[in-house]
N, C-alpha and C positions, 0 to 999 in steps of 0.2 A: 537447469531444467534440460533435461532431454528427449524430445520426438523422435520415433523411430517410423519413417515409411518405408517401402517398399525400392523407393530409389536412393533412400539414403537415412541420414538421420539430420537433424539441425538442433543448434545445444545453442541454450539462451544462459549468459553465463549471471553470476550473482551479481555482478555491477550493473548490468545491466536493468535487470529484475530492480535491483534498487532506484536506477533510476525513473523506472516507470511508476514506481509507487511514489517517490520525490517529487515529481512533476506531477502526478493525481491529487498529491497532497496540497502544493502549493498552490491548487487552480478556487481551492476553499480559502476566500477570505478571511484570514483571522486566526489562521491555523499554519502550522509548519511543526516538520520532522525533529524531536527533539536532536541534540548534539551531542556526541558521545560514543560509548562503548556497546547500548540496548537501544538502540533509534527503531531498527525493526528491524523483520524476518519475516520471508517468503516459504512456505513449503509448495512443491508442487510436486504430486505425485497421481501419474496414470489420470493424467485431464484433470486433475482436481488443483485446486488453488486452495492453501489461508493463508492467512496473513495474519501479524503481529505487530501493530504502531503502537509506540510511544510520541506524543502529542505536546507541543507548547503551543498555546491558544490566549487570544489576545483578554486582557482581563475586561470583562464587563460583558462578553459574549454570553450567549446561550450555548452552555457545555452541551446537552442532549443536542442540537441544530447541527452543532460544529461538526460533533461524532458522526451522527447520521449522513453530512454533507460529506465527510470521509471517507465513510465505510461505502460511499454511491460511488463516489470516482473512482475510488481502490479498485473496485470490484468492477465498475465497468471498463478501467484502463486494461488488468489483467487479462478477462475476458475478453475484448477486443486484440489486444498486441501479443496475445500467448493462445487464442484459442482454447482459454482451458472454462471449467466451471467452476467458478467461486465460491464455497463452501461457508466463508467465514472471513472477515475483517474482524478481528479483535482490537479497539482502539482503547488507550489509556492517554486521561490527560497526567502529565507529569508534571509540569508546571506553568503557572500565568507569568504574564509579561503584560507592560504596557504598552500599550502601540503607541 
């Protein structure tokens, strides 16, 4: 992600990006960032945010709660820590687990 002002620009790189979504994720109990090669993806362009999670969510949960308690952090870590507006959290659960 890149902002550009008048004094300069500041670049939020993709690990970083990840980690804010990692840490929005994990603040929902019951839920965490699946593992692997598709966990997720940030786009941000011109103040705009989406997002893209793949979800392991604890088995017995309420899948709608989980998504929703997701797609609230996602969107307002973003928005807070990037200044941007969040368009879209797109969550998918991929697999349960038991706690």
């Amino acid at each position: 992600m890149l902002i550009r002002e008048p004094g300069g620009s500041v670049r939020v790189s993709e690990a970083a990006l990840s980690e804010i979504v990692r840490r929005a994720v994990a603040s929902v109990d019951g839920a965490s960032l699946r593992k692997g090669r598709r966990r997720l993806g940030v786009e941000l362009e011109d103040g705009r945010a989406r997002a893209e999670i793949q979800l392991v969510v604890a088995y017995g949960r309420v899948l709608p709660e989980i998504c929703v308690a997701v797609q609230q952090q996602v969107a307002e870590a973003l928005a807070l820590m990037c200044a941007v507006e969040v368009e879209a959290v797109d969550v998918t659960v991929e697999e349960l687990v038991r706690s």
